[in-house]
Each structure stands twice: as structure tokens, then as C-alpha cells.
LUMGU-302820 format. One line per 10 residues: number of its first residue (from 1); their letters; for each residue x, y, z of C-alpha. Coordinates in steps of 0.2 Angstrom, whole numbers. Layout:
BEGIN
NUM) a) X Y Z  ...
This chain:
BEGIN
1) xxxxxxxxxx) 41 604 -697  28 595 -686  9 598 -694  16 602 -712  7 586 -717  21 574 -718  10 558 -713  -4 564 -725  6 565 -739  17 549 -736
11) xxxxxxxxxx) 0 541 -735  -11 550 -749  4 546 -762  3 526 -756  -14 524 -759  -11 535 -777  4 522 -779  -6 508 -775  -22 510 -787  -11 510 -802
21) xxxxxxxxxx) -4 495 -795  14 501 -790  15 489 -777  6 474 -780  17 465 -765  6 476 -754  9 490 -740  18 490 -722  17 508 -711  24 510 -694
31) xxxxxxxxxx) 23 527 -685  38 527 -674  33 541 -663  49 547 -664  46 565 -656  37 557 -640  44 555 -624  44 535 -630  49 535 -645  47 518 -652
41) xxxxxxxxxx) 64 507 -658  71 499 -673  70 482 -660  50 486 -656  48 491 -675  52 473 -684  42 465 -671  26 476 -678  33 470 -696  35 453 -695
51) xxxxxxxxxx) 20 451 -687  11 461 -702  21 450 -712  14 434 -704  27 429 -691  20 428 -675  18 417 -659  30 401 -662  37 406 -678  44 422 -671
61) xxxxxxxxxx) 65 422 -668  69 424 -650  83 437 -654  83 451 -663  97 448 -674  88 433 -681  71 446 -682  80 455 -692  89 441 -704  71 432 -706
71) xxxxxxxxxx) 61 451 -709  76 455 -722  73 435 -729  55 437 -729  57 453 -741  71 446 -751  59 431 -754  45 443 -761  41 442 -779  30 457 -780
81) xxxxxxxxxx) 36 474 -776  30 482 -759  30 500 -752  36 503 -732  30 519 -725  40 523 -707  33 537 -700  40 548 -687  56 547 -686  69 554 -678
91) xxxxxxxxxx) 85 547 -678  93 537 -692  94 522 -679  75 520 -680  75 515 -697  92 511 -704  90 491 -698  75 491 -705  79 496 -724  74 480 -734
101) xxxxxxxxxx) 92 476 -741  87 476 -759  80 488 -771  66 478 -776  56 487 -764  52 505 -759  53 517 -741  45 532 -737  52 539 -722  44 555 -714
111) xxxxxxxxxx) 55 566 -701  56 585 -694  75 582 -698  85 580 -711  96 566 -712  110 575 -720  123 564 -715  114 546 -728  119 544 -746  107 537 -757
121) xxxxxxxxxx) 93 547 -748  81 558 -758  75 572 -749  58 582 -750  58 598 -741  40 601 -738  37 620 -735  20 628 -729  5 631 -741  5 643 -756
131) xxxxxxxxxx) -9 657 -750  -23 652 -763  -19 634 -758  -23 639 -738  -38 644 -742  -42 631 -753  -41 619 -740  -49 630 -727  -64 630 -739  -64 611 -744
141) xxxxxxxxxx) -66 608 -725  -81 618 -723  -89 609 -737  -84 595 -735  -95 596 -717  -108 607 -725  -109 610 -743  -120 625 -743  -107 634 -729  -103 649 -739
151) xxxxxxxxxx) -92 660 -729  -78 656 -738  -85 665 -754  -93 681 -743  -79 683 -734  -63 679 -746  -51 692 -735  -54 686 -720  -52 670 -729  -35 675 -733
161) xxxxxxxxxx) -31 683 -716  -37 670 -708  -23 658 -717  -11 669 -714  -12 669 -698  -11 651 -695  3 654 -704  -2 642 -719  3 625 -708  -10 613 -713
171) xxxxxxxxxx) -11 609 -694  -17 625 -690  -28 628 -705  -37 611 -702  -38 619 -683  -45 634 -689  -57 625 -700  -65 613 -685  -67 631 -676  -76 638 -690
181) xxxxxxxxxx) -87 621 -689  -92 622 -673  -98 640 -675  -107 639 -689  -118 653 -687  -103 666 -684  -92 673 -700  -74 671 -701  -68 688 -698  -75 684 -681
191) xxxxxxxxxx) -61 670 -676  -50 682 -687  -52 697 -673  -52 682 -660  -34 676 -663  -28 695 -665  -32 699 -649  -26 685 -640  -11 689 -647  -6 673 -648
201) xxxxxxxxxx) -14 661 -665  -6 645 -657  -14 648 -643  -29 654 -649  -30 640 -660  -28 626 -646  -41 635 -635  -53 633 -648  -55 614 -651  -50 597 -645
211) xxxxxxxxxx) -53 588 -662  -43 575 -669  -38 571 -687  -39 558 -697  -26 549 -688  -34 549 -674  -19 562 -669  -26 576 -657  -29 592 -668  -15 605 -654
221) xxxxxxxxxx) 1 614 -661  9 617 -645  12 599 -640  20 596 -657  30 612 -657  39 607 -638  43 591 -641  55 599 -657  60 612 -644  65 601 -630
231) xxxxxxxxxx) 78 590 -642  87 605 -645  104 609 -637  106 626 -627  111 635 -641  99 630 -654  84 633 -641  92 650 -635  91 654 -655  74 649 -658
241) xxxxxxxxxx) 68 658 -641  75 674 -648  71 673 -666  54 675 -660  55 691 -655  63 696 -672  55 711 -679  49 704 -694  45 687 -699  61 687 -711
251) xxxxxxxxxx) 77 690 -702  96 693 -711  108 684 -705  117 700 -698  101 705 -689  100 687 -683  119 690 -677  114 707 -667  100 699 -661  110 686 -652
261) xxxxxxxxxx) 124 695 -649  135 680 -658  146 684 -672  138 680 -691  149 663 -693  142 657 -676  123 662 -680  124 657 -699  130 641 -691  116 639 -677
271) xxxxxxxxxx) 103 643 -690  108 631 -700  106 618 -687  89 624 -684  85 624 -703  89 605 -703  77 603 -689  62 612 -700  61 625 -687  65 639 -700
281) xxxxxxxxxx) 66 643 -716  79 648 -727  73 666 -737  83 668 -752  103 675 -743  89 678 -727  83 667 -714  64 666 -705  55 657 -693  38 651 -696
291) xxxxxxxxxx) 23 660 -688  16 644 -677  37 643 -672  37 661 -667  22 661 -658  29 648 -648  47 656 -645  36 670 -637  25 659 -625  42 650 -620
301) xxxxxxxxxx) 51 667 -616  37 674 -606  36 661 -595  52 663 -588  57 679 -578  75 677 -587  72 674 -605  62 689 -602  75 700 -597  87 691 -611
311) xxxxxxxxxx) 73 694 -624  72 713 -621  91 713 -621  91 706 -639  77 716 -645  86 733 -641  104 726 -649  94 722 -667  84 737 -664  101 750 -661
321) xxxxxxxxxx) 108 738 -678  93 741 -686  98 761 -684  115 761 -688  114 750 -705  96 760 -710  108 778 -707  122 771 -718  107 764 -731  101 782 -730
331) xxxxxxxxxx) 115 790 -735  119 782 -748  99 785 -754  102 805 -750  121 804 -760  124 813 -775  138 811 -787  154 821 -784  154 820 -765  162 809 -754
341) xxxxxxxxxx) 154 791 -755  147 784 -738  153 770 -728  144 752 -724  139 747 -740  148 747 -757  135 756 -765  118 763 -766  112 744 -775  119 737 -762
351) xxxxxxxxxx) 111 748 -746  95 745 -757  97 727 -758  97 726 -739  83 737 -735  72 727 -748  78 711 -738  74 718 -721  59 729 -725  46 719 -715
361) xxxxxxxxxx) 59 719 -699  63 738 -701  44 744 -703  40 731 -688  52 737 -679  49 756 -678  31 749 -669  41 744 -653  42 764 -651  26 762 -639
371) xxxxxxxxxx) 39 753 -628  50 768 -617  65 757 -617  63 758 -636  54 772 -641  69 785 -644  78 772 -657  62 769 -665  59 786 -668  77 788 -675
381) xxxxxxxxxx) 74 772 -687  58 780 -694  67 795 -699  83 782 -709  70 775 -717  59 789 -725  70 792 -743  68 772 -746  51 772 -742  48 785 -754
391) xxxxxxxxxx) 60 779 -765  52 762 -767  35 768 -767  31 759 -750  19 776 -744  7 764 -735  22 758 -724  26 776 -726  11 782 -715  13 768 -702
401) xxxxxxxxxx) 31 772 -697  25 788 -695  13 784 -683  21 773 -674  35 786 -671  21 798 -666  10 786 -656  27 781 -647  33 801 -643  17 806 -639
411) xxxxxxxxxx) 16 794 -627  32 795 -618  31 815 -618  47 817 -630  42 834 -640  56 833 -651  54 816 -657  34 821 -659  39 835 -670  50 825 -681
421) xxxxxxxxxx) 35 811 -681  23 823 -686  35 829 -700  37 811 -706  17 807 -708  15 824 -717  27 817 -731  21 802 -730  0 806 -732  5 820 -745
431) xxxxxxxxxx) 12 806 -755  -4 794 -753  -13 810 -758  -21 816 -741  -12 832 -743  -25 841 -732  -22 830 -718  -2 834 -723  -4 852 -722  -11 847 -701
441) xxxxxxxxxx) 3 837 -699  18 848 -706  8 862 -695  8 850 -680  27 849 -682  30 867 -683  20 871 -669  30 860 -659  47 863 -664  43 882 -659
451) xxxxxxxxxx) 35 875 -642  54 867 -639  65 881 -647  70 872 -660  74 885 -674  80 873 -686  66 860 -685  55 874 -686  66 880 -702  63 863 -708
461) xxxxxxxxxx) 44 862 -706  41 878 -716  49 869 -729  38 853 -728  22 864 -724  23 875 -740  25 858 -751  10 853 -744  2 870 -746  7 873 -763
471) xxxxxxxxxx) 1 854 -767  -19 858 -761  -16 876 -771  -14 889 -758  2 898 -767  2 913 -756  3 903 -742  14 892 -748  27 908 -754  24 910 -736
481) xxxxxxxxxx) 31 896 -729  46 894 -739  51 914 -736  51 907 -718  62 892 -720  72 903 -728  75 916 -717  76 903 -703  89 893 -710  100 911 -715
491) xxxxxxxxxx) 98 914 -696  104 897 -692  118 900 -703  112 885 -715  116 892 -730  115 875 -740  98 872 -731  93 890 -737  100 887 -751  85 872 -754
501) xxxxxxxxxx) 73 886 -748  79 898 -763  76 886 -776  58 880 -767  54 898 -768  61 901 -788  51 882 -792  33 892 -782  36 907 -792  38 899 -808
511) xxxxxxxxxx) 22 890 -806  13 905 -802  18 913 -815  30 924 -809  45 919 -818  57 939 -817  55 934 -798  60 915 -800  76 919 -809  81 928 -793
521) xxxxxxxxxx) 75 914 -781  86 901 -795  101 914 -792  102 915 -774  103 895 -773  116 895 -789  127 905 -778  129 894 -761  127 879 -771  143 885 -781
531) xxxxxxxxxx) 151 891 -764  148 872 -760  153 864 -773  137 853 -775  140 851 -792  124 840 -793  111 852 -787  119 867 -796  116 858 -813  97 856 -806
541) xxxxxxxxxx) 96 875 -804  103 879 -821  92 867 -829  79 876 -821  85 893 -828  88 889 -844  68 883 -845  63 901 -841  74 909 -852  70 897 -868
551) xxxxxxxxxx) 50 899 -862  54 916 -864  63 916 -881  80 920 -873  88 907 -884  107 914 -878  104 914 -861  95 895 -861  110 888 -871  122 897 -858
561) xxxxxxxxxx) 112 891 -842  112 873 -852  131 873 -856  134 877 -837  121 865 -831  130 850 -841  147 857 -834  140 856 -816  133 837 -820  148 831 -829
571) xxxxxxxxxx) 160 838 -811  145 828 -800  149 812 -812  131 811 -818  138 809 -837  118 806 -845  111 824 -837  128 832 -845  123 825 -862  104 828 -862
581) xxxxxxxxx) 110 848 -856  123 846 -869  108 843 -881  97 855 -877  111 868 -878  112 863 -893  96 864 -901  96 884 -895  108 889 -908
């Protein structure tokens, strides 16, 4: 793409090439400006050759066929190899007459396309800077101009921030890197919270310095970044315009498809067109568009009233996709062996596969809850994605969905979706081990769903509240908590909900100490998880039973509970828990 470093690099491996004399027959470079409104010919081009070559004045050919028959002869005539750099180009047709017609000699052609369609080409796809590497070349700049400037070593994150939001394009870093210049005397967490809260980093970047590089080329992004964008046919543009308001950086391919409201064949096809043209990025199966591309996008669509509108069309179609793939990702995360497998994906490696590839999007996403038009659906895609982000770990992102979610019903007055928020940073802060701050949130939530009349959110909270409780050590209260989720959900005539409760309540018990009064909290949720057939969770509560009984020297009892609990596991199709029951049974007799 435009300030990867094409030129530096085409012109950094000549002079490489040239010291360890490569091309004793010398050097020819000609920019072709092939992404200015002027772009400069093959016809203009071999006159700028020959004349390096010597031919000029009289000795020039009037026509350009006889240019390019004596530039080919001169070449052809050469005895030591040379090196031909054209740069800029765009179009096969500024350099294809101007190949030397013998493979004594060497090109180097740089371009934001790829010429897909030529044989005999070898293509180097040059991709934005490795992290360590931004900041390396941030750094070098600095010292470069001042070798005592040590900001980069005081300040190593902001350092790292700092080249991740230029999104590590060597134009935008060398940008960055003259700002920092100028203001010597300021740190770089100061340009840092600059570009954040203009929102923009391109813009940010072009409003703070008019320098030029070593080219002479002016030190901007946006210019190079529109004169890509205006070569691009309708739909190509309309793809880049909306990619930008993606959620996340990388994109699927289906979410790229909702978000344009094309089918997958038609959007894999346009992303492909826009791949060719460096203006994104393939991820693995995924697609992105680079940071300095997507800040763009956004500046294009809010300057026009109906790419607007279009943009917050699109953003509501990923967002309701978002809902509907995360809900069916969910259930195959909350499925247990021996009931009926969900739909959408074919398995629970599968739904995991594809909320690992859209994780940035989906936790992005849930942030456009402090929009109203959005703010429901956000609320609903935080809650599909609680048991994965637990499951993977990702508590951090845990508490910001939360939050969002919260910040989002909070501020559009919907005390429903606040309670369930409130629920979801409870579980999430208990599990980043801020369990006091848990116990204010599950009561925030209970207090709510009360406010509202919900009796099963409220039924619901108990339950969350006395894990909380029982995590920071108040077991009476805890005990507490879980009686009332279980009464709550009897009354609600959620008997596989009470069910959870019971065993909550035999798990408290246990731990206190109270063991005779476990058994019966164990057997009340045996019996509606029998009634139900959950096959799974009955072999949970027998496993627990039959802990008691052999902690209590009941060796007949334990190998009994065992023997059922390996029954129950073996009906739920969870064949290693059978046998480790099987064992333990065993060992009894």
C-alpha cells in the first residue's frame, strides 16, 4: 500500500546491490508518478532513459518507436550488467515497453497493485512493520536528530502505543517521529493522548507536520490514501468506505458479507480486488483493513450525508450477525453430551474457531451499546459472549463488555438490559479476582431486577450473588442467597434452574462443613435432573455424593453413587468421566 516503503526499499537494496558491485553497468530510476492525476507514460519514460543514457539533442529518434528500438539497442549493446528501478507504477502499460528485452539486465518495479495477470514476474508483498521493528525505527529517528533524546527508553509503552496507532506504516511512523522532533521537550504519551482524542491518527498525524522525506515527497497520508481511493470502481470504493466501520480491525468474510449486505461469493470477490490493490490485508481464512486505510474509510463516510446513513445501515446488519452467530457459538459452549446438538456450526471446535477469528470485532462491537440505535443488540451480544470469554480466559475483555453493556443501558434508561449488565461485570470482576467489587455488582443486578418485577432475573442474581459471597467468605450469607434463588426459581416453576440452586446449596454446605445437610441439597437436584434426563449433570451430582460418603468411610454407598454417576456419563456420551467413576467405584470394594 502507499507509505509501506516501496521506494526506500527498491532504492536501499540498489545501493546494497551496487557496493558489492552487482551492477557494474550502473543505475537508471524513473518515478512514474503513476497514482498522480498525471501519471507519467512509457512514451515520457524512454525519453528520461535515453537521455541518462546519453541520447539527447540531435541524436534523439523522432518517433517513439525508433526511441524504443535504439534504448532496447543501447542496452542490448551493454557489456556490463545494470539495474532499472521504475517506480510508481500503476498500470502494466507504464513499464512493459520499457523492459530491456534481455536478461542481462535487472528491474525493480514498485506498485500498490499487483500485476497478477504477468508471467515471469517475482512478486514481494510488503506488509506493515513487525511491532519491535515500529519502534525501532521511531527510536532511530529521534537519535538520529538528537542522540541523547531518550524518550524512547522512559517511555517504552507509549512507544508501543504510539506505533500502534499509526498502525505500523513507515509513513506514519516517520510522521509521528518528526512530530516528536519538533516537540522535544514534551514525552510521547503526550502525542499518544493527542491522536486518541482526535479520534482520527491520519488526521492527527497530517495536522502535526508538513515535513518531507528523503525524496523530497511531502511527509501526508491522506493524499496518498485518496489517490488509491479514487481509481477504485463503485463497488470496490463502497467496500473500502464500509470496512471501516467494521467493528474490529480483522473482519470474516461473512461479517464482511453482512456488513455489505452482498452475498459471501460477491464480497470474497470484492475483497480480493481490494487485496490486490494493497488496501487490505489477508488474515489467515479472515480479511482486515489497515489502520491508516480505515481511518480514512471513516473521514470519507462522514463527509457525505448518504454514506452516513449507508454506514449506520451496515453497522446494524453486522451487528444483528454478530448476535445471531455469537447465540448459536454459545450454545454449543453451554451444550452437554446426550442433548440435542445446536444448529450453525458443526461443532463446539468449530463455534470456537469462529469466535477466536472474530473476537476483536465481537468485543468492539458490544462498545457501540452507547449508541440507542445499537445499544439493545449490544447488550444482547455481551451476554452470547460471556461462557467464551470465560472459557478462553479473556476476563480483561470480560469486564469491558460488561461495561460497555452497562454504560450503554444506563444511559438509554433500559433497566432490564442494566440488570443483566450488572450481572455480566459481577462474573466477570469475580473472575479477575475483585470479588468485593462482584458482590456490589450481582447486588446492583438484584436490586434492579426487583425494581422491574422480574422474578426470574432476580432468581438468577441470588444465584450469582452467593458465588460471590461464598468467594470473599461470607457462607451465611452466601447459604442465604442460594435459598433465595431456590425458592425463586420453585416459584417460577424452573425446576431445572432450582435444580442448579440445590446443588449450589449441597456444594456451600459441603464446604462448610456440613456435609448430613449437603446429601439433602445433592438429592433434591439428583431428582429434577433425573426427571430431566440431563444425564450430564446427574453424573456431576453423584460424583459429588459419592465424595461425601467415601470422606465418611461409607465405602458402599461411594461405590454405589460412583457406579450411577458413570451410568449417568456413559447416557450424556462423556465416555472418559464414565471410566474415571468406573474406577473410583472400583477402588471402594
Amino acid at each position: 500500500m502507499g507509505g509501506i516503503g516501496k521506494t526506500a526499499l527498491a532504492v536501499e537494496t540498489a545501493h546494497q546491490a551496487c557496493a558489492r558491485d552487482w551492477f557494474p553497468g550502473g543505475t537508471l530510476f524513473v518515478d512514474l508518478r503513476g497514482y498522480d492525476d498525471d501519471p507519467v507514460t512509457a512514451d515520457q519514460a524512454v525519453l528520461a532513459l535515453l537521455d541518462a543514457l546519453g541520447v539527447r539533442g540531435p541524436d534523439l529518434p523522432a518517433s517513439a518507436v525508433r526511441q524504443y528500438d535504439t534504448y532496447r539497442r543501447l542496452l542490448a549493446g551493454r557489456r556490463h550488467r545494470m539495474l532499472l528501478i521504475l517506480d510508481n507504477a500503476s498500470d502494466p502499460a507504464q513499464y512493459l515497453p520499457l523492459l530491456p528485452g534481455t536478461d542481462r539486465h535487472r528491474v525493480l518495479i514498485t506498485s500498490r497493485d499487483r500485476p497478477d495477470s504477468l508471467t515471469g514476474v517475482r512478486l514481494i508483498d510488503l506488509e506493515t512493520l513487525p511491532p519491535d521493528d515500529s519502534a525501532a525505527l521511531i527510536t532511530r529517528a529521534l537519535r538520529d536528530a538528537d542522540d541523547r533524546d531518550d524518550r524512547p527508553s522512559r517511555e517504552p509503552a507509549a512507544l508501543r502505543e504510539l506505533a500502534s496507532l499509526c498502525g505500523h506504516l513507515p509513513l506514519a511512523l516517520q510522521i509521528a517521529a518528526a512530530m516528536l522532533r519538533r516537540r522535544r521537550t514534551r514525552g510521547i504519551a503526550s502525542l499518544v493522548t493527542e491522536i486518541k482524542e482526535a479520534g482520527d491518527a491520519m488526521a492527527a498525524l497530517d495536522n502535526g507536520t508538513r515535513g518531507t522525506d528523503q525524496y523530497g515527497r511531502s511527509l501526508v497520508l491522506r493524499p496518498v490514501l485518496e489517490t488509491s481511493y479514487r481509481r477504485l470502481p463503485p463497488g470496490q470504493a463502497r467496500l473500502l468506505r464500509l470496512l471501516s466501520l467494521a467493528p474490529g480491525a480483522e473482519t470474516g468474510t461473512e461479517a464482511v458479507a453482512a456488513l455489505t449486505d452482498l452475498d459471501t461469493e460477491a464480497a470474497l470477490s470484492l475483497l480480493e480486488d481490494l487485496t490486490a490493490a494493497c488496501l487490505v490485508t489477508p488474515v489467515r481464512a479472515d480479511e482486515g483493513s489497515d489502520g491508516g486505510v480505515r481511518g480514512f474509510g471513516v473521514g470519507v463516510v462522514a463527509g457525505d450525508a448518504g454514506w452516513v446513513e449507508e454506514g449506520e445501515a451496515a453497522r446494524e446488519r453486522v451487528l444483528n450477525f454478530y448476535v445471531l452467530w455469537a447465540s448459536a457459538a454459545d450454545d454449543w459452549l453451554r451444550w452437554l453430551p446426550g442433548r440435542m446438538a445446536p444448529r450453525r456450526f458443526g461443532g463446539r471446535v468449530e463455534a470456537l474457531g469462529w469466535l477466536d477469528g472474530e473476537r476483536s470485532g465481537l468485543v468492539a462491537a458490544v462498545g457501540w451499546a452507547e449508541r440507542e440505535r445499537f445499544a439493545g443488540a449490544a447488550v444482547q451480544l455481551a451476554i452470547c459472549l460471556g461462557e467464551y470469554l470465560d472459557w478462553r480466559r479473556y476476563f480483561d475483555d470480560w469486564v469491558v463488555v460488561g461495561r460497555a453493556a452497562l454504560e450503554g443501558a444506563r444511559r438509554f434508561g433500559d433497566r432490564t438490559d442494566e440488570a443483566i449488565a450488572w450481572d455480566i461485570v459481577g462474573l466477570a470482576l469475580a473472575e479477575v479476582g475483585r470479588v468485593a467489587e462482584a458482590v456490589e455488582a450481582h447486588t446492583q443486578a438484584r436490586d434492579l431486577y426487583q425494581a422491574v418485577g422480574d422474578r426470574h432475573g432476580e432468581a438468577g442474581a441470588w444465584g450469582n450473588l452467593g458465588s460471590a459471597l461464598e468467594e470473599v467468605g461470607r457462607a451465611a450469607e452466601a447459604l442465604e442467597a442460594y435459598t433465595r434463588a431456590r425458592d425463586m426459581f420453585r416459584a417460577a416453576g424452573d425446576r431445572h434452574r432450582e435444580a442448579r440452586a440445590w446443588n449450589n446449596l449441597g456444594l456451600a454446605l459441603e464446604g462448610t462443613g456440613r456435609a448430613g445437610e449437603a446429601v439433602e441439597g445433592y438429592g433434591r437436584a439428583l431428582e429434577v435432573y433425573r426427571e430431566f434426563e440431563d444425564w450430564y449433570r446427574t453424573g456431576q451430582v453423584c460424583d459429588h455424593l459419592a465424595v461425601i460418603h467415601a470422606d465418611a468411610d461409607r465405602p458402599a454407598e461411594a461405590r454405589a453413587c460412583w457406579l450411577e454417576a458413570a451410568d449417568a456419563f456413559t447416557r450424556a456420551g462423556d465416555t472418559a468421566k464414565a471410566d474415571q467413576a468406573r474406577t473410583w467405584a472400583e477402588e471402594q470394594q
